[in-house]
N, C-alpha and C positions, 0 to 999 in steps of 0.2 A: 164669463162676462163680469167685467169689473161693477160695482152695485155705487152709485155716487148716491150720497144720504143728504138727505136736504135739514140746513140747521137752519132753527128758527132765528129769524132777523131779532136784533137786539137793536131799540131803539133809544136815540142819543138822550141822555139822563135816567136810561132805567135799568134800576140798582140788577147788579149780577149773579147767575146764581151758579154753582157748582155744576160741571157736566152739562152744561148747554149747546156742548159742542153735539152734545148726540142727536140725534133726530125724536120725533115726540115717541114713534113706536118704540125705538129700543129704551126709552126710559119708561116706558108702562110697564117693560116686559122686566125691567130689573127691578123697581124698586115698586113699594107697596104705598112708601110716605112718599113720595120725591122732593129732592131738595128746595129749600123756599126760598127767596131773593134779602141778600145784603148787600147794605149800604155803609159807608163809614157814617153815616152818621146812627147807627146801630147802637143798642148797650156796648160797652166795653169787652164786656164776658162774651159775648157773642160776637162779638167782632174776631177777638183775638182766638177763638175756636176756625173761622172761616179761613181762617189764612192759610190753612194749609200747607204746599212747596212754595215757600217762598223761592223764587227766580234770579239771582244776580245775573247781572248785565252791564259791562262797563260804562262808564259815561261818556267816555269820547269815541264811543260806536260813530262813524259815522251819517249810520241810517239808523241813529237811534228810537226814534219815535214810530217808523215803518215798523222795526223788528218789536216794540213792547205793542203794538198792534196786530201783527202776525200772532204772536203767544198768545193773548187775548181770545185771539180766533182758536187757536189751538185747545183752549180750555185753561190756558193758566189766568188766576185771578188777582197773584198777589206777586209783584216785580219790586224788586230793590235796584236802583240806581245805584251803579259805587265806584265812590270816587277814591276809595281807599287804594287794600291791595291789588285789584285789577287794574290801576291805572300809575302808570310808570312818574315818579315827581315830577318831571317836566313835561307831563300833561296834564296836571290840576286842574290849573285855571281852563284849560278848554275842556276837560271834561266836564267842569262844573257848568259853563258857559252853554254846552251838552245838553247835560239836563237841564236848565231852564227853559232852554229852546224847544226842547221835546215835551216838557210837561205843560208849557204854552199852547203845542203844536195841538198837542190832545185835548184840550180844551173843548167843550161840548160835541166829543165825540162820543161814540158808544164805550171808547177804552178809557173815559176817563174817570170811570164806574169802575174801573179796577183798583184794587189798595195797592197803591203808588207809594213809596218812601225812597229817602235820599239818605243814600251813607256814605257818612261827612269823615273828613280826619278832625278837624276843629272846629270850636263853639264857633267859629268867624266865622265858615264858610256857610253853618244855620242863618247867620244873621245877614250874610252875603247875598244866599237864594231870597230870603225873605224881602232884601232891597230891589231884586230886580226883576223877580217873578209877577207877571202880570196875569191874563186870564189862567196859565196854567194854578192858579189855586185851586180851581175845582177839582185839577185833576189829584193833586199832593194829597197824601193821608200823611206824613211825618216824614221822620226821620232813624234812621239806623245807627244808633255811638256805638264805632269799635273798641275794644279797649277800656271797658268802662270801669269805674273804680268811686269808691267811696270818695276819695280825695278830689280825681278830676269830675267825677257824676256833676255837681251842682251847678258849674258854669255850663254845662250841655243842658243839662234841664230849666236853665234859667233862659239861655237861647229858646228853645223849642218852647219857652213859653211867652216871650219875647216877641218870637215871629207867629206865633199864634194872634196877638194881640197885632199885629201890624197888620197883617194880613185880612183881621179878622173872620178866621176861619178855627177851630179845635184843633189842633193838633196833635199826633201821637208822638212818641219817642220809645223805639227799642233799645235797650242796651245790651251789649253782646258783652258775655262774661268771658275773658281769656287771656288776663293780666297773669303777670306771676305773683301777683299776692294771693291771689287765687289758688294758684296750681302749685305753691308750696304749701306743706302742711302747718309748717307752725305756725304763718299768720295766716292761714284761709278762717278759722274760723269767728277769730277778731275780725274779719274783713267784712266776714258775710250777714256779721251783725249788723256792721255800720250800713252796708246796701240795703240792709230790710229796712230798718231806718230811715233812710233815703228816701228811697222808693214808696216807700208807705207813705211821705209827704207830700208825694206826688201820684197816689195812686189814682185819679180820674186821668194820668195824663200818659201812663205808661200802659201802652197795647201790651204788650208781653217782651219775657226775658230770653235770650236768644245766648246759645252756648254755643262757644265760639272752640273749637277742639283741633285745629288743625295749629293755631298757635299756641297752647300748651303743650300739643305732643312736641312741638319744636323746641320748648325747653330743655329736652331730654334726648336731644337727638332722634325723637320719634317717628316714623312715618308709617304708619299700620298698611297691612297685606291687605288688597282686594280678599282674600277668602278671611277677612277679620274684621268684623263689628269692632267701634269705639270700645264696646263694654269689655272687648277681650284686651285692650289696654288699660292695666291698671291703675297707672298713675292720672289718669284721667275719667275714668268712671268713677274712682272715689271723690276727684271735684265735681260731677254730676252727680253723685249722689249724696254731696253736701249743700250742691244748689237746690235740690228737689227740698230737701230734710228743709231748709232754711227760707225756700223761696214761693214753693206749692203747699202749701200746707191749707186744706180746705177750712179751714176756721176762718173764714174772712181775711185773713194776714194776706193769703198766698195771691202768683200770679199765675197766668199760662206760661208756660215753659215750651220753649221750641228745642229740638235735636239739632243736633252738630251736623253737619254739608257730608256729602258719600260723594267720595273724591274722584271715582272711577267711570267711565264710559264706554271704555273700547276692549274688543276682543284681548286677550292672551293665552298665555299657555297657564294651566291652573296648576298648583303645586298639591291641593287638597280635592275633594271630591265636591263635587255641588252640593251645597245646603237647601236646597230647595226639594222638598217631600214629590216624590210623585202621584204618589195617589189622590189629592186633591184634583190634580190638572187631569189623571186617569177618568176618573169620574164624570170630568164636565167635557171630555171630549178634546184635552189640550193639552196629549204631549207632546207636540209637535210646537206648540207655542210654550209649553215649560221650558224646550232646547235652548228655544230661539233666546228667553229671558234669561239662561244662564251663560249661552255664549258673550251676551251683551252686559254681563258682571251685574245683574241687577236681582241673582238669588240673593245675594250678601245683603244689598240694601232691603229687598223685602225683608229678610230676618231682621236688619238693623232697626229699620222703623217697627217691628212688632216689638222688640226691645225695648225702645221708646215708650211705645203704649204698655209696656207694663213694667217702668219707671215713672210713671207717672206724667209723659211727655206726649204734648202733642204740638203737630205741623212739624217742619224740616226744612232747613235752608238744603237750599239744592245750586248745583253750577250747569244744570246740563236739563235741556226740555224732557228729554226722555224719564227724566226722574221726577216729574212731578205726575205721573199717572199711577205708579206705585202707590206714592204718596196718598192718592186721593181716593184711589180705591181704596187701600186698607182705613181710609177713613169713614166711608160708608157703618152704619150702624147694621147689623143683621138683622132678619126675623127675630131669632132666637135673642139677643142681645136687649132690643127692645124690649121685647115683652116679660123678658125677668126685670127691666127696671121700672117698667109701669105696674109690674107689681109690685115689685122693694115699694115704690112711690103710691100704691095705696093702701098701704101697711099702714096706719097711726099705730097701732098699738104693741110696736114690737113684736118677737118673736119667729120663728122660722116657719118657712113653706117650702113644697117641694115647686123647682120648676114647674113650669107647666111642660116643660119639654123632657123632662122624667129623668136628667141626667145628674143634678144636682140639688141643694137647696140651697134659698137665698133667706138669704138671716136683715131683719128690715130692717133694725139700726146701723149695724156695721155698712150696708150695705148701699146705703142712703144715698151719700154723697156718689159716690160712683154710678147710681143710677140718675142723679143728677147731672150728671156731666156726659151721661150717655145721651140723655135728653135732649141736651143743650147742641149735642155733636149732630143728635138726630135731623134737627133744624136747620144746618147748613150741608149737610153731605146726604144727609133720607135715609131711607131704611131700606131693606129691599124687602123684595119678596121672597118668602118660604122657600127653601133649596137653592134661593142666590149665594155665591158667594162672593170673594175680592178675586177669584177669578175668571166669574165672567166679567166684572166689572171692567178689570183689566182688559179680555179679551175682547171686550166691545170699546175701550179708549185705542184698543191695537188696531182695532179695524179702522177708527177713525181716522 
């Protein structure tokens, strides 16, 4: 007998919180902290941790505003409108036309608590929404600049501050790194100076930094294998690891840094073996659901996003719904994870401890910052409980 779960009503203006698609009992049964409610109008730092899978969605969807509703419902929190490459040039202006209509539409809805941003091709089309966008302000959180560059960055961020001011509402701005001053090496590192730069003049106004990897590899005639992480491209991981080196840097300089889009969805024939471990899924009762997540190519993106997180990356543009429960699962903080940072975090005086879970030790200076950002992650995704892992998580967003 199929089991229908009852999710709790979300009512219009009240801010969203991670995994509310689940019912109250399976969120007791996973998490210990459970996830707590944001808002855009949040710290920055906390904001730009909740975002999670970000969603593209073209703009001249016909049933645009229905479909960033449905996802919504579905458990996704943070949608990009884009008017860029998913929309053909002679449909611009009606995609743009699109979203305004739709982010109108959601106006004191319950969806309109989701971080909503628009990605533009040009500083105009910021200052375009901004002329003719009425109630949907509440719904907008920003804007997404493709392409972004030291040289064009200023007119986009003088927009987005522009339409902030008309609007009178804050506005965000992501800039997506995927130029080729970038992705060559003799000016990347000249380049990446002038973007800290930048961006540092504008840091109240920049959510986070967004690596854009599928227009780099195309520099180079690239298109990487379903059974291949970004990071096994090399001419691309070294511009991510010169963004991270230049842009995350926990001394106050840095920002959050999002992961590059995992291009794949559908069945094929594999040419390498699944990368996805069995014995996790053994253990918790789920290889039958481990199959199921490899025939649907999404062992590669689980490995991909743990890659991420130990690059120093968090959240992940995503093209496809199915990829944002990955996402959000392996964002969940553990038992275990937790409780070595609340002890890094009551450590003043330096020096080392053993876990409490006897498998390692944590050293409380080096240790610091990472258990700070565990913290922060804890706050929008929760913790679980003792012997949870990311895949029940996952197995309880499958059931959903």
């Amino acid at each position: 007998m199929t089991r229908h779960l009852t999710v709790p009503e979300r009512r219009v203006g009240q801010a969203l919180t991670h995994f509310h698609q689940l019912d109250p009992q399976t969120r007791d049964r996973l998490f210990l902290h459970p996830p707590t409610p944001f808002a855009d109008t949040d710290p920055r730092d906390r904001l730009a941790v909740a975002l999670g899978a970000s969603l593209y969605v073209p703009g001249n969807r016909p049933d645009l505003a229905e479909t960033i509703t449905r996802r919504c419902d579905e458990g996704v929190v943070s949608m990009v409108i884009d008017l860029e490459d998913a929309v053909a040039d002679d449909q611009v202006d009606v995609a743009l036309a699109g979203a305004v209509d739709a982010l109108d539409r959601l106006a004191g809805t319950p969806t309109a608590g989701m971080l909503l941003f628009v990605r533009v091709r040009t500083a105009s089309e910021i200052r375009a929404i901004a002329a003719t966008l009425g109630p949907g302000i509440t719904s907008l959180t920003g804007f997404v600049v493709p392409k972004f560059t030291a040289a064009t960055g200023p007119e986009s961020l003088a927009a987005v501050a522009e339409a902030s001011e008309t609007l009178g509402k804050h506005l965000y701005v992501m800039p997506v790194l995927e130029s080729p001053v970038l992705a060559y090496r003799e000016a990347r590192d000249t380049e990446l100076q002038s973007i800290a730069t930048l961006l540092a003049a504008h840091r109240q106004r920049v959510l986070a930094v967004r690596v854009g990897a599928t227009d780099m590899c195309g520099l180079f005639g690239i298109r990487r294998d379903r059974d291949l992480t970004i990071y096994d491209v090399r001419v691309v991981s070294d511009v991510i690891a010169s963004i991270v080196n230049y842009l995350g840097r926990m001394d106050g300089t840095g920002f959050v840094i999002t992961g590059p889009v995992w291009e794949y969805f559908a069945d094929h024939e594999r040419m390498f073996r699944p990368q996805l471990r069995e014995t996790p899924f053994a253990e918790h009762d789920a290889v039958r659901f481990r199959q199921q997540l490899v025939s649907r190519d999404l062992d590669g993106l689980l490995r991909e996003i743990a890659l991420d997180h130990a690059n120093g990356i968090q959240g992940k543009t995503v093209i496809h719904p199915s990829h944002v429960a990955p996402v959000h699962a392996l964002a969940t903080v553990t038992h275990e994870e937790y409780h070595d940072a609340m002890d890094v975090l009551g450590g003043a005086a330096g020096g080392v401890l053993a876990s409490g879970y006897g498998n390692k030790m944590n050293e409380l200076k080096p240790h610091r910052d990472w258990a700070q950002r565990v913290v922060l992650r804890a706050s929008v995704f929760g913790v679980t409980n003792q012997g949870v892992t990311f895949v029940d998580v996952l197995t309880a967003l499958a059931a959903r």
